[in-house]
C-alpha positions, -999 to +999 in steps of 0.1 A: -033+043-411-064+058-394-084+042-369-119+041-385-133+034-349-150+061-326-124+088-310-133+074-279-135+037-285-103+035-299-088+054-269-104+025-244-088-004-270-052+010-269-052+012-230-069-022-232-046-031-257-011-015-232-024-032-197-028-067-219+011-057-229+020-047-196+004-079-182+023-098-203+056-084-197+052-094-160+043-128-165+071-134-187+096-118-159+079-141-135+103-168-117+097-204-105+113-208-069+137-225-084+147-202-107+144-170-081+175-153-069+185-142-034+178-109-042+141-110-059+110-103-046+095-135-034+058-127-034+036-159-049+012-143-080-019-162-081-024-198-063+008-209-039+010-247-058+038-264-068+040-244-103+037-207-087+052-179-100+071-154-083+073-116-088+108-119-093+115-078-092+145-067-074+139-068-037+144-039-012+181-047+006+172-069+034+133-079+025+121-105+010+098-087-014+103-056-037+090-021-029+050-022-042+050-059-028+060-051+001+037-028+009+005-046-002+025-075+024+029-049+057-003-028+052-016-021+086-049-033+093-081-013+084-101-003+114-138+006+100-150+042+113-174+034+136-153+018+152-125+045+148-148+069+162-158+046+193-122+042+202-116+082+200-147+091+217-138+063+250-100+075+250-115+115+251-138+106+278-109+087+295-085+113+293-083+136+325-086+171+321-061+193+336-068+212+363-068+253+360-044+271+375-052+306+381-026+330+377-007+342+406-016+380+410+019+390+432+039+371+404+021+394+378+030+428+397+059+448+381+077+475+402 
């Protein structure tokens, strides 16, 4: 059966319509802490109450938390640019320059 909706409208439904199935498929996989084995991601979706959910993927061997969790857990901190560029520009300043050495003109001689 053909869509009678606009080519691209009914593009923008159906991924709608997969990241609501997607969605879904997560939440059902979801674990109580109860119910969460040794060897599943332990990251808390949504509020950490007494009825949270956990991710419940397979952890990475020896972490508490599964691959994409566990990045989003350990993401270094973002420095904004200014101050990125502050922190360059002090530690170039800082940084002594080494002296020049002029070449030795006996060592350059070639008999």
């Amino acid at each position: 059966m053909r869509s009678r909706l606009r080519p691209g409208l009914d593009a923008g439904l159906r991924r709608i319509c997969s990241i609501i199935a997607h969605n879904l498929r997560r939440l059902l996989d979801m674990k109580t802490l109860t119910d969460l084995g040794w060897n599943e991601c332990k990251f808390i979706e949504g509020e950490p109450d007494a009825d949270a959910l956990f991710c419940a993927e397979p952890a990475i061997a020896g972490r508490p938390y599964c691959a994409r969790h566990h990045a989003r857990a350990y993401k270094a901190p973002m420095i904004p640019r200014s101050l990125a560029a502050k922190i360059r520009h002090t530690a170039d300043a800082e940084t002594p320059k080494a002296p020049r050495v002029e070449p030795d003109i006996a060592s350059e001689v070639v008999f």
